[in-house]
PASEBA-1860 file (N, C-alpha, C; in nm, 3 decimals):
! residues 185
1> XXXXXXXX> 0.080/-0.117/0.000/0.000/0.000/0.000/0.085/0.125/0.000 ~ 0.183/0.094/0.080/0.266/0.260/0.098/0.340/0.266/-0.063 ~ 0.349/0.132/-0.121/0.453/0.170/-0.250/0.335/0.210/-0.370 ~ 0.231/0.270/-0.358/0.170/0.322/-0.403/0.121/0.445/-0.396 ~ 0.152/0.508/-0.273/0.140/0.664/-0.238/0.274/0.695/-0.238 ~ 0.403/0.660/-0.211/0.523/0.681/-0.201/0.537/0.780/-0.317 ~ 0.526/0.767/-0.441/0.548/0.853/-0.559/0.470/0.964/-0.539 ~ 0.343/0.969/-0.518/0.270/1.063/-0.478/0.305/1.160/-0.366
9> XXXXXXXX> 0.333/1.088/-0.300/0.374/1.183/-0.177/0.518/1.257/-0.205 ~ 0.570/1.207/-0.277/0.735/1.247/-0.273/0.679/1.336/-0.386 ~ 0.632/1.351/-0.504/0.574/1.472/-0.578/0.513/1.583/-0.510 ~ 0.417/1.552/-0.406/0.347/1.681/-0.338/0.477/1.711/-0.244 ~ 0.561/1.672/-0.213/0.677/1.743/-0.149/0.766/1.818/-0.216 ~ 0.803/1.751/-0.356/0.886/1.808/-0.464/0.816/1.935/-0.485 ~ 0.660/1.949/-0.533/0.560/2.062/-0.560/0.595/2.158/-0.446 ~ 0.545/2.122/-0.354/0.569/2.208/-0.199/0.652/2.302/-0.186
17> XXXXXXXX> 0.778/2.221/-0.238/0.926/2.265/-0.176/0.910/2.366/-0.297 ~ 0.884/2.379/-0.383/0.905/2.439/-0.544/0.844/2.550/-0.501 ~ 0.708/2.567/-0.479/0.629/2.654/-0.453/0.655/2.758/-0.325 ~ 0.727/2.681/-0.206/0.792/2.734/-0.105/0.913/2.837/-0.156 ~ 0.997/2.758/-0.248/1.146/2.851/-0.283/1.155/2.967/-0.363 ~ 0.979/2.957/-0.461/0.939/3.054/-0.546/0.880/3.172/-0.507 ~ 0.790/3.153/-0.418/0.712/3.279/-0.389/0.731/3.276/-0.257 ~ 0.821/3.193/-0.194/0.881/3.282/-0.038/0.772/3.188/0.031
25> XXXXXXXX> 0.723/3.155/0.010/0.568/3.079/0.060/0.433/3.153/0.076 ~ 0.443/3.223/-0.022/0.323/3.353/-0.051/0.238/3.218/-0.145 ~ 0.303/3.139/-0.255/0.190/3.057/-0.298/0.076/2.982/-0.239 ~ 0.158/2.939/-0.111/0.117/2.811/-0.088/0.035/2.868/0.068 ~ 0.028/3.018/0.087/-0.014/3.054/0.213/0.082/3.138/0.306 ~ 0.204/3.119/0.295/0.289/3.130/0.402/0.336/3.288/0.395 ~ 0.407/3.380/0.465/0.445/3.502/0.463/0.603/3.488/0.456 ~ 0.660/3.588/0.306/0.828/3.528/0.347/0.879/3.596/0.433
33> XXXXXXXX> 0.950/3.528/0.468/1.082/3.584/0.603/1.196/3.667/0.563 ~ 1.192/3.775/0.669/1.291/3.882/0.580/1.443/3.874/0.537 ~ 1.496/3.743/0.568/1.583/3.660/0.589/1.579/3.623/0.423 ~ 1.517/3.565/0.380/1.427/3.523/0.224/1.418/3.617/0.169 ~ 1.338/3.763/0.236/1.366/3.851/0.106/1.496/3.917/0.104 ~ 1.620/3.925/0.198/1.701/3.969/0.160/1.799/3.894/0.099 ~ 1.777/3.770/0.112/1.865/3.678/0.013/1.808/3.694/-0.126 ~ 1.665/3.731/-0.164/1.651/3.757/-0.320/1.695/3.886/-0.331
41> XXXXXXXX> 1.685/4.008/-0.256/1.771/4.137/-0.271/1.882/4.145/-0.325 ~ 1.959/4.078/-0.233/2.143/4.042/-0.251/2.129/3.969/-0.412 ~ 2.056/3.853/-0.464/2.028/3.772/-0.576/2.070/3.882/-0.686 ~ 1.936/4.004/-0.659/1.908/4.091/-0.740/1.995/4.167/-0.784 ~ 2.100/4.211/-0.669/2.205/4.310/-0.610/2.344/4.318/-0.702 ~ 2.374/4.125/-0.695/2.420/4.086/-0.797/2.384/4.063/-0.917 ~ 2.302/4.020/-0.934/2.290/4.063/-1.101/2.315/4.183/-1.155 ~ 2.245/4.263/-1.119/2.230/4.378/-1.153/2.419/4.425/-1.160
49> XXXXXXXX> 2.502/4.391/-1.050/2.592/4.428/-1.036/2.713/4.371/-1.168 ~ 2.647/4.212/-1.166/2.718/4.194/-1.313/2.732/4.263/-1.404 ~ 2.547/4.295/-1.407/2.540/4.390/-1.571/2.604/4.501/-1.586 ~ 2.607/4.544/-1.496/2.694/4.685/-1.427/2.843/4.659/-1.503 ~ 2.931/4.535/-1.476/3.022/4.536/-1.477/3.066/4.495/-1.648 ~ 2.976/4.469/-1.698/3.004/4.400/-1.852/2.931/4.514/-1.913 ~ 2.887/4.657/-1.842/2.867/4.791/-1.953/3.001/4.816/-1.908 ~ 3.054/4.841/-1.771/3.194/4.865/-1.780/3.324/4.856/-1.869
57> XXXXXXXX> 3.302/4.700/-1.879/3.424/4.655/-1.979/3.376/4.675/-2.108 ~ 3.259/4.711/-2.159/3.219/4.706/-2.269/3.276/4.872/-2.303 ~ 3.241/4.932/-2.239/3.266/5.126/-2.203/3.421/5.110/-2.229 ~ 3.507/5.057/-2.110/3.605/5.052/-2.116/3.708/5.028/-2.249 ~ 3.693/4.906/-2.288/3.720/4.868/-2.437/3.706/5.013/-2.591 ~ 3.607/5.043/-2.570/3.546/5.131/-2.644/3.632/5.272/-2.607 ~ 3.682/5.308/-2.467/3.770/5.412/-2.466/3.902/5.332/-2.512 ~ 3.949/5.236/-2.495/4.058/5.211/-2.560/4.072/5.192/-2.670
65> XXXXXXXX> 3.965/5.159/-2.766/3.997/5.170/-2.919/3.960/5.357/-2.971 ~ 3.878/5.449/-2.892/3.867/5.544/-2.936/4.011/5.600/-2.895 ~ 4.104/5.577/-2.819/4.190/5.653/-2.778/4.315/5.650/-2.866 ~ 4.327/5.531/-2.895/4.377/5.434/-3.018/4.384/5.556/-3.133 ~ 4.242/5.544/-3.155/4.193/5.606/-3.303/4.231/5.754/-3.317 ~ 4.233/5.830/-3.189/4.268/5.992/-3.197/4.444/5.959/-3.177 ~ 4.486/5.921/-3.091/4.641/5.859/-3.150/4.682/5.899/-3.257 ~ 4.629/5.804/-3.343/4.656/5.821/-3.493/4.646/5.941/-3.586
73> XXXXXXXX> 4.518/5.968/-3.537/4.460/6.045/-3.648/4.541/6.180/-3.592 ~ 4.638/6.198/-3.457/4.673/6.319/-3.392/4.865/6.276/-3.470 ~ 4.891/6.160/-3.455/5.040/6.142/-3.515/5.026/6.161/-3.669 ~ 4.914/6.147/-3.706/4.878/6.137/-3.830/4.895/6.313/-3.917 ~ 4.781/6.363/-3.844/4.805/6.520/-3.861/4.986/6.635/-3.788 ~ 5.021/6.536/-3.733/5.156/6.586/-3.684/5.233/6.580/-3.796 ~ 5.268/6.466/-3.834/5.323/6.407/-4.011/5.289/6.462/-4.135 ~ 5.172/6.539/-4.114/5.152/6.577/-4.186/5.198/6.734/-4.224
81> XXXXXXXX> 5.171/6.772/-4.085/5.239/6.923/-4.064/5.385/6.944/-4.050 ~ 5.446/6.822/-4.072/5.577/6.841/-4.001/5.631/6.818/-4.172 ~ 5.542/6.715/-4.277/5.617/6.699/-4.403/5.572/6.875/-4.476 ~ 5.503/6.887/-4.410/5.434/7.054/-4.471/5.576/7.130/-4.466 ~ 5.602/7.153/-4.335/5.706/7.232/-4.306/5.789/7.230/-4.340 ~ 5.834/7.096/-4.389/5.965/7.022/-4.452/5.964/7.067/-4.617 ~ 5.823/7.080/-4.660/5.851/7.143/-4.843/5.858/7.286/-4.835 ~ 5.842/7.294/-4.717/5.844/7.495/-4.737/5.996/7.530/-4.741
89> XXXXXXXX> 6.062/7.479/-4.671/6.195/7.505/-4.593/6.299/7.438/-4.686 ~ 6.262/7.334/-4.756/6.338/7.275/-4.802/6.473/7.328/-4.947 ~ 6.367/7.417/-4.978/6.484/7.480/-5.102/6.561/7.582/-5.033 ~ 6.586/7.652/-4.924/6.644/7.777/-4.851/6.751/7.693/-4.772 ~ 6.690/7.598/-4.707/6.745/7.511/-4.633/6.883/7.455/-4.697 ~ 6.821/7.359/-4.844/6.936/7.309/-4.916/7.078/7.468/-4.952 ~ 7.002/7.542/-5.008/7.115/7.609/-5.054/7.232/7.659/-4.885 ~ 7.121/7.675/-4.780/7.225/7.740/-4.662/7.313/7.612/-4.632
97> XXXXXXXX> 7.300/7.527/-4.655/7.345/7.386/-4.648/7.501/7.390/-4.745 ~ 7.478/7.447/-4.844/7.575/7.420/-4.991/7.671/7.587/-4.963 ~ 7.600/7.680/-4.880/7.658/7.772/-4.864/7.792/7.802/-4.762 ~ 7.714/7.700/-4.640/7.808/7.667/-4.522/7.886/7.593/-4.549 ~ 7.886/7.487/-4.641/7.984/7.388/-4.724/8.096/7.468/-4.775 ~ 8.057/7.545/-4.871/8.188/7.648/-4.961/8.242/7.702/-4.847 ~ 8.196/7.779/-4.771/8.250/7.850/-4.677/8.370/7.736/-4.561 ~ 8.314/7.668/-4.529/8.384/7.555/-4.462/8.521/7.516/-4.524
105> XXXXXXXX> 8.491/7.483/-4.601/8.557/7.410/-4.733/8.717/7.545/-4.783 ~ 8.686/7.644/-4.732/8.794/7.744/-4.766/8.725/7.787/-4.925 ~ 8.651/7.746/-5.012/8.631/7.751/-5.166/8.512/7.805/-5.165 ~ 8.447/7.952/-5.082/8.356/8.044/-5.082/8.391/8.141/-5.139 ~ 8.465/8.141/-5.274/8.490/8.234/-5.406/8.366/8.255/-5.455 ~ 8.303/8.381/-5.487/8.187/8.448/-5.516/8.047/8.480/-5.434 ~ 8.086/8.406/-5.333/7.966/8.401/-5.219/7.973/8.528/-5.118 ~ 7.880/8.578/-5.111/7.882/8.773/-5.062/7.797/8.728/-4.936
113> XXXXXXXX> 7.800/8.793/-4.845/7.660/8.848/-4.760/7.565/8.850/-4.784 ~ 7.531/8.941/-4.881/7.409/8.918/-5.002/7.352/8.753/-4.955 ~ 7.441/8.706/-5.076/7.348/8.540/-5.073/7.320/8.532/-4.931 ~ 7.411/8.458/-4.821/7.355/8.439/-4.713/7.249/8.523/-4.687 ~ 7.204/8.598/-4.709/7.100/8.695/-4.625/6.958/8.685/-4.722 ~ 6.973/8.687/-4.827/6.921/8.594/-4.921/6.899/8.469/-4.882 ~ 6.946/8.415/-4.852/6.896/8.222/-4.843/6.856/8.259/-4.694 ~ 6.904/8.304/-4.648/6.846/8.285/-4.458/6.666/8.383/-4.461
121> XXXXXXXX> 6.662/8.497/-4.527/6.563/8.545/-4.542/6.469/8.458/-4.609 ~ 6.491/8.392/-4.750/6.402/8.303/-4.771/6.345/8.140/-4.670 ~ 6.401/8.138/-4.623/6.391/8.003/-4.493/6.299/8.126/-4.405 ~ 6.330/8.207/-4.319/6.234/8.261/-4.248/6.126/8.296/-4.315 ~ 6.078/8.325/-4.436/6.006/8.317/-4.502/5.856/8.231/-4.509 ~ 5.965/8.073/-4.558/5.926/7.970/-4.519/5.845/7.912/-4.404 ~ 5.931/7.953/-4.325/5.904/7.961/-4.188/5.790/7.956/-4.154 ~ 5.758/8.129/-4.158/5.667/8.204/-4.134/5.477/8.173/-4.217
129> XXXXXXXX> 5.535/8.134/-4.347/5.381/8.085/-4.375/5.373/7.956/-4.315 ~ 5.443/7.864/-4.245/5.432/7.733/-4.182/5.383/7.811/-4.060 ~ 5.337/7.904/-3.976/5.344/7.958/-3.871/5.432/7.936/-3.801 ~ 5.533/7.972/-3.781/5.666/7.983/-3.746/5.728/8.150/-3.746 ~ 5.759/8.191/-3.608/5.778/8.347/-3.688/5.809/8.389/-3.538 ~ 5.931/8.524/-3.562/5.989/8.516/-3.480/5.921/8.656/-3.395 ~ 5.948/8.683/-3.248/5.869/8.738/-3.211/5.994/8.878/-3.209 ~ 5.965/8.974/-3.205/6.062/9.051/-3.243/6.180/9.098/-3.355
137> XXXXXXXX> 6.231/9.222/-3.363/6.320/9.254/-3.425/6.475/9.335/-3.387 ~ 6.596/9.240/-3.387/6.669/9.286/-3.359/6.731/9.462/-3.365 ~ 6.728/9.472/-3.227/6.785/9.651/-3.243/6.660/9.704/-3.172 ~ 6.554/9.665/-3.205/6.425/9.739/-3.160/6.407/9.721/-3.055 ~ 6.344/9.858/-3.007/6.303/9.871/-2.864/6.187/9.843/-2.816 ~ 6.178/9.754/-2.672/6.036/9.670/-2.656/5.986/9.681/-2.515 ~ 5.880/9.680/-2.477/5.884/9.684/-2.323/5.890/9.515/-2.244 ~ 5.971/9.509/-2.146/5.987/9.413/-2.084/5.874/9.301/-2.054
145> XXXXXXXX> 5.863/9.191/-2.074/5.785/9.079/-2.084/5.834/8.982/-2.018 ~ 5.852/8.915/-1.948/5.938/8.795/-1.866/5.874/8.672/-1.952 ~ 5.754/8.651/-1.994/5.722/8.524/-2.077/5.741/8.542/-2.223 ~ 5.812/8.694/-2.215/5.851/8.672/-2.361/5.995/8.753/-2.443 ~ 6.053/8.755/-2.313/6.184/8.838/-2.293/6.276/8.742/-2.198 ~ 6.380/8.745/-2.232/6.492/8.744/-2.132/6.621/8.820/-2.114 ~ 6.695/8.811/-1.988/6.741/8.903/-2.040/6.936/8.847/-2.066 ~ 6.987/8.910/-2.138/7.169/8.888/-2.152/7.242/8.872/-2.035
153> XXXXXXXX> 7.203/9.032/-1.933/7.294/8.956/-1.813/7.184/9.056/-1.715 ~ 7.202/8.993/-1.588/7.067/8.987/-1.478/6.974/9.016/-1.511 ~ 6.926/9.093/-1.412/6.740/9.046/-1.420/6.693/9.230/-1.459 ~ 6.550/9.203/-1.513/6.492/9.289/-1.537/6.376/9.304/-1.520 ~ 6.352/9.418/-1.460/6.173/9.412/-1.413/6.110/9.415/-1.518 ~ 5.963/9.389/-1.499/5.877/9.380/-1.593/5.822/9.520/-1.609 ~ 5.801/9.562/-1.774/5.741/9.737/-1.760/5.844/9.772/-1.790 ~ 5.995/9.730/-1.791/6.117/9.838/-1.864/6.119/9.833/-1.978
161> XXXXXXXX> 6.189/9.963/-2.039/6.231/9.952/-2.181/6.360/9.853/-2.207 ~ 6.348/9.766/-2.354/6.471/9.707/-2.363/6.535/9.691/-2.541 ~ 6.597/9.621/-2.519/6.657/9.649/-2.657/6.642/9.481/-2.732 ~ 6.580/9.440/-2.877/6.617/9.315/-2.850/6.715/9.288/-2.931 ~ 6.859/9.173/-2.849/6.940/9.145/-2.922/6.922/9.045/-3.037 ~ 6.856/8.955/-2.960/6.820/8.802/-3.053/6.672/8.818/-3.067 ~ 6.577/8.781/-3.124/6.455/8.783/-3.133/6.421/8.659/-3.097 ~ 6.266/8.660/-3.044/6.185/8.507/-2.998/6.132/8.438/-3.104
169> XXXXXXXX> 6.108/8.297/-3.049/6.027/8.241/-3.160/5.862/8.171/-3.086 ~ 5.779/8.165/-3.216/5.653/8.165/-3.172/5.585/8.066/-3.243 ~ 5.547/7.992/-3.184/5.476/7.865/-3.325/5.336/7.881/-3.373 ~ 5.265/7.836/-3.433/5.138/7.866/-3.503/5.035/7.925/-3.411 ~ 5.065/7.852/-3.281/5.002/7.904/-3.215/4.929/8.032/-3.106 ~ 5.101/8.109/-3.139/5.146/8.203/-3.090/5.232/8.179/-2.997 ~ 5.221/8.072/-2.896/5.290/8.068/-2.803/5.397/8.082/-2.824 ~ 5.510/8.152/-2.681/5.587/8.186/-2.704/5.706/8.025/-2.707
177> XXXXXXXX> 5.829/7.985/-2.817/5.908/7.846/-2.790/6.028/7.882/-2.730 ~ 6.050/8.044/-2.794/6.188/8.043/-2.731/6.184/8.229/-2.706 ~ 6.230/8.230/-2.598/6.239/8.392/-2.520/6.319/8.504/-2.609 ~ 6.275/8.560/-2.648/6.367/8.723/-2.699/6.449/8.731/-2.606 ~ 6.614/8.743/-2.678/6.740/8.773/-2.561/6.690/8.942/-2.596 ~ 6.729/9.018/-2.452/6.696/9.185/-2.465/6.811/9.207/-2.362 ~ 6.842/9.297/-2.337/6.911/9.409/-2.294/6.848/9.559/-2.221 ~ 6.877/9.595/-2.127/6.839/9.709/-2.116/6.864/9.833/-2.142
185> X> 6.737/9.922/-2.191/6.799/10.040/-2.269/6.734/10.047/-2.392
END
């Protein structure tokens, strides 16, 4: 007799237990225990916390290939400005090159001032439509700048008159790369 309810009974327990683990025992009558609902909380807590973590790496990934990509496209436009600069400069360049050679060489027969000043004027030239350009003019008188002056020998307040010996240089951007040597006076 019992091996005939045995299956039965062990199903309404299997059911029971099912219905107990699902709805806390709200199915079957019972009220869950806050013990029960904070173990489905925490359940929840984590999940949620997974998903959390796989937009992370997903985010993450995505800044590393965008970062990647401006990389490039920033070495890219550097190369590009830098072969720019390189065709501007390049014919002034070669000849001051062939000029300092003769001269070196002792065999600077016909070569004047002139040319040099000539080939060095055309390179600043160059330069200058590359934005490149120097901030000042030698001899001329300027008022004192500390971010854009220095001076030959000690110091000089800011607000004096000065003289500049060497002139500054300034890149496309304006900023100043290299300080005007000045003098006072």
């Amino acid at each position: 007799m019992w091996r005939c309810y045995a299956p039965r009974v062990a199903w309404f327990w299997l059911i029971l237990g099912v219905l107990v683990g699902i709805g806390g025992g709200v199915l079957v009558g019972r009220r869950s225990t806050p013990g029960a609902e904070a173990e489905r909380e925490v359940r929840r807590l984590r999940l949620d916390l997974a998903d959390a973590n796989g937009k992370v790496e997903d985010l993450s990934g995505a800044l590393v290939r965008e970062r990647a990509a401006s990389r490039n496209t920033g070495d890219e436009a550097q190369r590009s400005a830098t072969d720019e600069l390189a065709r501007r400069v390049a014919e002034p360049l070669a000849f001051l090159s062939v000029q300092i050679h003769h001269v070196e060489a002792g065999s600077a027969d016909g070569l004047t001032m002139a040319d040099f000043s000539s080939t060095g004027a055309s390179l600043v030239k160059a330069l200058e439509e590359s934005g490149v350009s120097c901030d000042g003019t030698p001899g001329r008188v300027a008022t004192f700048d500390p971010d854009r002056h220095t001076a030959v020998i000690g110091t000089i307040e800011a607000g004096r008159l000065v003289r500049i010996l060497v002139p500054g240089v300034m890149n496309a951007s304006g900023v100043v790369v290299r300080r005007a040597v000045v003098e006072e006076g």
